[in-house]
N, C-alpha and C positions, 0 to 999 in steps of 0.2 A: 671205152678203154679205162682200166683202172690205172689211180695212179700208183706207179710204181713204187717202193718202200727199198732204201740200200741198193739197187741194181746197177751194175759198171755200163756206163756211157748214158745215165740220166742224171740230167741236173735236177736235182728236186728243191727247184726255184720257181718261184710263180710269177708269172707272164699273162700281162693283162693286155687290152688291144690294140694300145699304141706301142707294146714293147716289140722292139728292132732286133731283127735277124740279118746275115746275109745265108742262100743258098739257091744253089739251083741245080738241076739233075736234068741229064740228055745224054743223050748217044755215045758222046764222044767221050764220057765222064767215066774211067776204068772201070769201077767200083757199078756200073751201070746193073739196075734187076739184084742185084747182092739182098737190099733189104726185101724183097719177096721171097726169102727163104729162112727156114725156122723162126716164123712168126707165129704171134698168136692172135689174131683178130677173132674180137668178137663181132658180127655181125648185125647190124640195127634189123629194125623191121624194114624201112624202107629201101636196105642194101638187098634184102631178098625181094624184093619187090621189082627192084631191079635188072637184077642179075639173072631170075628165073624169066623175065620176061626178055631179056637180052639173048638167053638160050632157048628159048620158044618151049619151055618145059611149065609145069606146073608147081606153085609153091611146094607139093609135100614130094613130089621128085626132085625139085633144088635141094631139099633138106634133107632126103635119106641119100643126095649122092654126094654133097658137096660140105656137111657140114655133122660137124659132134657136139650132140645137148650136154649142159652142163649144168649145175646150180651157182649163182652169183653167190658169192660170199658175203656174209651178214645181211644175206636177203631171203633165201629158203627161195629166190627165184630163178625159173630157168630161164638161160641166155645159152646163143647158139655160137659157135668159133669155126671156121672157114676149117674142114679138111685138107690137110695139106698130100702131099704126094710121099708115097713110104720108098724116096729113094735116099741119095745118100746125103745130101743139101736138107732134104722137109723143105720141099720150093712149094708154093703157092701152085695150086694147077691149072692157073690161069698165065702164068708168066711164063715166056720164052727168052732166049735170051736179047732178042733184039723189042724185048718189051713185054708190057702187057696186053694180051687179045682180048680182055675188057676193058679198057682203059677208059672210054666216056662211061661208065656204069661199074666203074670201080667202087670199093666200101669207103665207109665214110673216113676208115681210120689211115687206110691208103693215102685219100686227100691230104689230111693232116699232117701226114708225112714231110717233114722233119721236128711237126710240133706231136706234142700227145694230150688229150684234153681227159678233164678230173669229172665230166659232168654225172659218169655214174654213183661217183662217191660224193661231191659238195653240190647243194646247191649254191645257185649264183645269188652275189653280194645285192646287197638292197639296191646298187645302180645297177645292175645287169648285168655287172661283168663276167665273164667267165674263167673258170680256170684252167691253165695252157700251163703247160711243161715241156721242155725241149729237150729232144731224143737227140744224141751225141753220140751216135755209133763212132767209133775208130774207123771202122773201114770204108766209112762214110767219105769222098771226096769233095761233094756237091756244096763244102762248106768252105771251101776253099775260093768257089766262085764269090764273084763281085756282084753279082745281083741282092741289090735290098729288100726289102721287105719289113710292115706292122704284121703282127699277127691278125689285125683287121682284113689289110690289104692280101695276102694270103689264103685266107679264112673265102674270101669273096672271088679271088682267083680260079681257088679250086672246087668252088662251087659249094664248100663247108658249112655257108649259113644258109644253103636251099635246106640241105639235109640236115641241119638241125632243128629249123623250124618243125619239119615235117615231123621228124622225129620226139619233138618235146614232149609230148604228152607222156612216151612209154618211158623217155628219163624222169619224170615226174613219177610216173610209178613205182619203179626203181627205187628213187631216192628216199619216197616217204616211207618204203619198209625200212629200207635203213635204218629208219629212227624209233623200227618196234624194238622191247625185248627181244631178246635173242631164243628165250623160250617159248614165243608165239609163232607156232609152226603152221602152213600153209597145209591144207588137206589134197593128198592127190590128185582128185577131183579138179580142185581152185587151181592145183597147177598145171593141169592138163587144160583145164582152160586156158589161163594166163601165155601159154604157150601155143596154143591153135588159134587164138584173137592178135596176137602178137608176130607172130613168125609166118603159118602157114592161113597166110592170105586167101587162097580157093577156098580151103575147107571151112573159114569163119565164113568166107560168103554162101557156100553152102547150106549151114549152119542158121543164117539170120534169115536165108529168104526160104529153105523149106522144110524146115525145122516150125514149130509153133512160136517159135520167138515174135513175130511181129505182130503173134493174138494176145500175146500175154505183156508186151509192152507196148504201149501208146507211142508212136514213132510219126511223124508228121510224114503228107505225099512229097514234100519237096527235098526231104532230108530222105528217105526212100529209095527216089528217082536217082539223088548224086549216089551213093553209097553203092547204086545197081550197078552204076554207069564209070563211077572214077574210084579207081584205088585208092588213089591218096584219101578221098573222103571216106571211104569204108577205113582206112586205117584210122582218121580221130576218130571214126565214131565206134570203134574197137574200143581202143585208147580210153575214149570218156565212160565208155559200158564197163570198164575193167574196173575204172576208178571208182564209179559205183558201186560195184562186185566188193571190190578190196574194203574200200573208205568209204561208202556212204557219201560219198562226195557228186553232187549234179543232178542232174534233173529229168533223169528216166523216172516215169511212171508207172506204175504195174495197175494192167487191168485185173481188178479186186474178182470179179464174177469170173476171171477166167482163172484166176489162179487160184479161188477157192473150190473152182472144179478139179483143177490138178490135184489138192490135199486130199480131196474125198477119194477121188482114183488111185490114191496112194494107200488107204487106211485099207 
C-alpha cells in the first residue's frame, strides 16, 4: 500500500509498534463490509498465492479474473490491484454483506485494516521498525469500540507479520528501484519477467522446471526439491532470482558452457 499524500480520513502520522489504537469491527457494527467497497488494494505476491489456491484456480486465472496490472509509481514496476465489481458501491467481489467468503485467505492490506502500512515507499529504520499510518474513514464505527490494541499486537492478531515475512524480499525489490533515476527504464521483457516471477506463481514454476533454466543456472538438489514442492519457497527463490536480474545482488551462478552455447545460437 502506498502511503497516502492529502487524502480526507488519513492521518499522515507515523505509527511505530508500540503506538495504541482502540477498534474492532463485527457483525453487529452498522458500518459492517462498507470498507470492502471502492477500494484500492494492491495485491502482494503471497495474497495471490492464496487466494487462487483458496479458489482451486490457477495463478494466471486468478489474475485475468480477479485483478488489473498496473505500473507502481517511481518504479517502472508492475504491481497487481484486486478487481472490484462494476456495480454501483465497486464492492470487492469477495465480500457479502454478512462478510467476507475469503476471510482466513484475505490480502494483506484487508488484515491491516484500520492501519495502512508505507513499506512500498520507505524502507524500515536501522531498528526495524516499520512504517504504519492509520486509515480514519468517517463511516468507519469500529473506532468507537473499546477494544485496545499496539500496532504490534494487531500486526500479529491478524496474521500481518506471517505475510510480511513471506513477502519481504518482493518489497525489497520494489523499494530499491525507487532509489533509481527516474530515467532508468525497465525493458518489456524485464517487466514481463518481473511480473510472471512475482504474481503469476504456476507459470514461473513452469518456467524454472521446463524451461532450460536449471541448465544454465547452478541451483543446488535441496533448494530444487522445496521450490518443486512448497510455494512459499519457489516464491523467495523468485524473489532472490529477480534481485539478481534487477541488482546484481546474490548468489546465482550461470553455467559459463551452457550459456556460451546460448550466444552462439543466437549469432
Amino acid at each position: 500500500m502506498e502511503f497516502p499524500e492529502n487524502k480526507a480520513g488519513i492521518q499522515p502520522v507515523r505509527f511505530g509498534p508500540e503506538s495504541g489504537f482502540k477498534f474492532k469491527c463485527h457483525k453487529e457494527v452498522r458500518c459492517f463490509t462498507k470498507c470492502c467497497r471502492g477500494i484500492n488494494i494492491i495485491l502482494t505476491p503471497y495474497d495471490i498465492v492464496q487466494l487462487k489456491n483458496r479458489l482451486g484456480i490457477s495463478s494466471g486465472e486468478f489474475l485475468a479474473i480477479y485483478t488489473v496490472p498496473q505500473l507502481l509509481e517511481k518504479t517502472d514496476l508492475p504491481v497487481v490491484t484486486l478487481k472490484l465489481l462494476d456495480d454501483e458501491q465497486q464492492s470487492c467481489p469477495f465480500v457479502r454483506d454478512d462478510g467476507c467468503l475469503v476471510y482466513e485467505n484475505r490480502p494483506t492490506t484487508c488484515r491491516y485494516y484500520p492501519l495502512g502500512v508505507a513499506s512500498l515507499s520507505h524502507k524500515e529504520d536501522a531498528d526495524g521498525e516499520g512504517f504504519y499510518f492509520f486509515v480514519d474513514e468517517p463511516h468507519c464505527l469500529g473506532f468507537e469500540e473499546d477494544k485496545e490494541w499496539t500496532v504490534k499486537e494487531w500486526r500479529k492478531d491478524q496474521g500481518v507479520d506471517i505475510q510480511d515475512e513471506i513477502n519481504a524480499g518482493w518489497t525489497d525489490l520494489i523499494v530499491r528501484k525507487r532509489s533509481f533515476p527516474a530515467n532508468v527504464q525497465l525493458t518489456e521483457k524485464t517487466k514481463k519477467m518481473f511480473f510472471t516471477t512475482c504474481y503469476d506463481i504456476d507459470q514461473f514454476k513452469e518456467f524454472v522446471f521446463e524451461s532450460s533454466f536449471l541448465k544454465l543456472y547452478q541451483v543446488d538438489d535441496k533448494t530444487i526439491q522445496a521450490i518443486r514442492n512448497d510455494e512459499v519457497a519457489l516464491l523467495d527463490f523468485g524473489f532472490r532470482w529477480m534481485k539478481w536480474v534487477l541488482y546484481k545482488i546474490g548468489d546465482f551462478t550461470i553455467n559459463s558452457e551452457v550459456a556460451q552455447k546460448r550466444q552462439e545460437r543466437k549469432k
